[in-house]
C-alpha positions in Angstrom: -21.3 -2.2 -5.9 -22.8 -3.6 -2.6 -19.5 -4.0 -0.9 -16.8 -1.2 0.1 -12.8 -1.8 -0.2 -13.2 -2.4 3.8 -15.6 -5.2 3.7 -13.8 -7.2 0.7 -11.1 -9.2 2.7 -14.3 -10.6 4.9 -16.1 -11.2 1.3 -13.0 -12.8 -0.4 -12.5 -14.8 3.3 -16.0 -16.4 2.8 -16.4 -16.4 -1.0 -16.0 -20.0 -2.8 -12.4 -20.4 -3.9 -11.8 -22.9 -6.8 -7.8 -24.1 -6.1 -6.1 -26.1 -9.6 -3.1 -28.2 -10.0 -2.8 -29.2 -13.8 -0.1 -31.5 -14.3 2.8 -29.7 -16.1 1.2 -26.4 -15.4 3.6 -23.9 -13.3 2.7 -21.7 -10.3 2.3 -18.3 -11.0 0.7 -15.1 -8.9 -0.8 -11.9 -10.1 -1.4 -8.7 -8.1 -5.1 -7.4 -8.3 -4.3 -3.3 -7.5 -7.3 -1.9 -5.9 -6.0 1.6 -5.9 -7.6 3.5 -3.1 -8.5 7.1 -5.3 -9.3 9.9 -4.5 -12.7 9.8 -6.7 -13.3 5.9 -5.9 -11.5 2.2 -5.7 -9.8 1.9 -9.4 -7.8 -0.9 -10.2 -4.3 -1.0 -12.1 -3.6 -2.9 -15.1 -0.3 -3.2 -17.2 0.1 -3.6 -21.2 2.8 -6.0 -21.9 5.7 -5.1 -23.5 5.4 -5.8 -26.8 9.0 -7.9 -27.3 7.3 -10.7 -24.8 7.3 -14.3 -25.8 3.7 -14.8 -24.3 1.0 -12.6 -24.4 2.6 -9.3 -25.8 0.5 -6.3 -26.0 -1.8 -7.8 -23.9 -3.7 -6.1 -21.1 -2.6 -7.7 -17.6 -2.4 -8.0 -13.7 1.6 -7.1 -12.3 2.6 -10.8 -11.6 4.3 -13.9 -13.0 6.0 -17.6 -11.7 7.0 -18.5 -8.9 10.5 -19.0 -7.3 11.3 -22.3 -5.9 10.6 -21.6 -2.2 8.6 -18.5 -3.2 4.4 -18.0 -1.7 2.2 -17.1 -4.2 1.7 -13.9 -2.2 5.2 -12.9 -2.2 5.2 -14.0 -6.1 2.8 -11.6 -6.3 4.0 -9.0 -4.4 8.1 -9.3 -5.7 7.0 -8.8 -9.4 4.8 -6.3 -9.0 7.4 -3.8 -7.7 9.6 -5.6 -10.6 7.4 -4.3 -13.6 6.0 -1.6 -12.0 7.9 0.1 -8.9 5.3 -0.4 -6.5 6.0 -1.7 -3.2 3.0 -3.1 -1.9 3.3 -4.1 2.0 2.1 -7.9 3.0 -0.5 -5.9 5.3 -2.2 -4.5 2.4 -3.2 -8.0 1.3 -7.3 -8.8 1.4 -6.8 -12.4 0.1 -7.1 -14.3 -2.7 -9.3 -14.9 -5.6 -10.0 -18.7 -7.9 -6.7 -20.1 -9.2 -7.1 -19.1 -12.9 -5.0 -21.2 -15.5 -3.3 -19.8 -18.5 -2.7 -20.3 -22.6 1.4 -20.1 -21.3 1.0 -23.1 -19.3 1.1 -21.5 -15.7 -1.9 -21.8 -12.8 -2.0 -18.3 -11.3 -3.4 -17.0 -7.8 -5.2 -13.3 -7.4 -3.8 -11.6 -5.0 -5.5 -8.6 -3.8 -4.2 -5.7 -2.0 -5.1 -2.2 -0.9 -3.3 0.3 -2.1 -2.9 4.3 -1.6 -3.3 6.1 -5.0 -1.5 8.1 -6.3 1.9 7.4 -6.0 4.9 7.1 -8.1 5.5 4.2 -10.6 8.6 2.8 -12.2 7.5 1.4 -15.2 10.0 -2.2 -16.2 10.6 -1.3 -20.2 11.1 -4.9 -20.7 8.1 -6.0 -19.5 5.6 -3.1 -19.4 4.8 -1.1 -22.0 2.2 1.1 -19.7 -0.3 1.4 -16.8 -3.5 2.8 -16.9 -6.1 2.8 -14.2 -10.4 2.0 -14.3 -12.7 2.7 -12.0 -13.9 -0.1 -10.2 -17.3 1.5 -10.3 -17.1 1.7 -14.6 -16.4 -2.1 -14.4 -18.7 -2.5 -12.2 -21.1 -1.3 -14.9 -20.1 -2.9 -18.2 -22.2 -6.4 -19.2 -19.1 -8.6 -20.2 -19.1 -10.8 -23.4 -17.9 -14.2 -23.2 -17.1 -17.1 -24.9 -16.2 -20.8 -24.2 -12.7 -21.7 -25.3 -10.9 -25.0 -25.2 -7.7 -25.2 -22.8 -6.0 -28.5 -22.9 -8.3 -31.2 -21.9 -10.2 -28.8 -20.1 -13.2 -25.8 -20.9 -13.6 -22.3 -19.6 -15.5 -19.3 -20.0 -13.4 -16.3 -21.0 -14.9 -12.7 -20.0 -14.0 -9.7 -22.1 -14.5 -5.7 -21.1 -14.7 -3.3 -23.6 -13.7 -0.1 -21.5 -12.8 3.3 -23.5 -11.1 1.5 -26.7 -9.5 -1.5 -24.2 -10.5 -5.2 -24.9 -9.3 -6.6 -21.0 -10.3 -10.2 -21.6 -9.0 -13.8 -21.3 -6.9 -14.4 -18.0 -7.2 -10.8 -17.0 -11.0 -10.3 -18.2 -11.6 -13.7 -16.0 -10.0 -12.1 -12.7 -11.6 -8.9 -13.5 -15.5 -11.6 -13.4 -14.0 -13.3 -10.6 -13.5 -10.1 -8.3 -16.5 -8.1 -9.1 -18.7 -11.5 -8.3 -17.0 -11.7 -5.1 -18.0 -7.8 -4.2 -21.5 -8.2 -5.3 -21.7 -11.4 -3.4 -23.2 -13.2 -6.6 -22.0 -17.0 -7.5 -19.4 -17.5 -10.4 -20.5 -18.7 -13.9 -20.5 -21.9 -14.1 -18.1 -22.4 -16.6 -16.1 -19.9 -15.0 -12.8 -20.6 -14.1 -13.3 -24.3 -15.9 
């Protein structure tokens, strides 16, 4: 990777930001973890609890809608430390990454923050069935497959990592595409979000 954890918020500052409003789409936010490790930047990732009406089992960002009122970024921020128990400070934030839609019916926003790793998590049983962490360097490395899927009236590219027996694809293998462009400094796939 080109750029370090300190030179991301400059990168996600200048990058090209793609912003959506679908009609009868809802707001959401997700938290993109960039756990500062001891061996190297990992990032955090959830698996759905299993009794969820949308995407159950499925690998994820901490995150979901927004209350009336609510910023994205404190979206983002509230449910992470709602799943997972992690209380993320607002000074942690780099920025934010495309608007991504989803399958539920909900626009989300990356938000990505800095964190110290390790500390302790407090795992939501209702939501979050576990965490695990990947180094942002092993990502980094992996040539994601992709396909183009139909979303509404509209058409997107949807990235998929294979990493150590874990498919992270769809909404979360898009973010995943989205962040690792923005720290190599290379342009997004076209079809990518849309």
């Amino acid at each position: 990777m080109t750029a370090t954890l300190q030179e991301l918020g400059a990168r996600l500052a200048a990058a090209e930001r793609v912003s959506m409003d679908i009609p009868g789409f809802r707001r959401a936010a997700v938290l993109v973890p960039l756990l500062e490790a001891p061996g190297g930047p990992e990032l955090l990732f959830t698996v759905r609890a299993a009794s969820l009406a949308n995407h159950a089992g499925q690998i994820a960002f901490p995150g979901g809608g927004a209350e009336p009122g609510e910023t994205l970024e404190a979206a983002a921020l509230r449910e992470t430390e709602e799943e997972v128990g992690l209380a993320v400070a607002p000074a942690s934030v780099l920025g934010t990454l495309s608007d991504h839609p989803s399958p539920a019916g909900y626009v989300a926003t990356p938000v990505v923050a800095r964190i110290a790793w390790p500390q302790p998590l407090r795992l939501n049983p209702v939501e979050v069935a576990e965490v695990f962490t990947v180094p942002l360097q092993e990502l980094a490395g992996i040539a994601p497959e992709s396909e183009v899927k139909q979303l509404r009236d509209y058409r997107r590219r949807i990235f998929a990592y294979q990493w150590h027996g874990r498919r992270i694809w769809g909404f979360t293998g898009n973010v995943v595409k989205n962040l690792l462009d923005v720290l190599e400094g290379r342009p997004g796939d076209p079809f990518d979000p849309w």
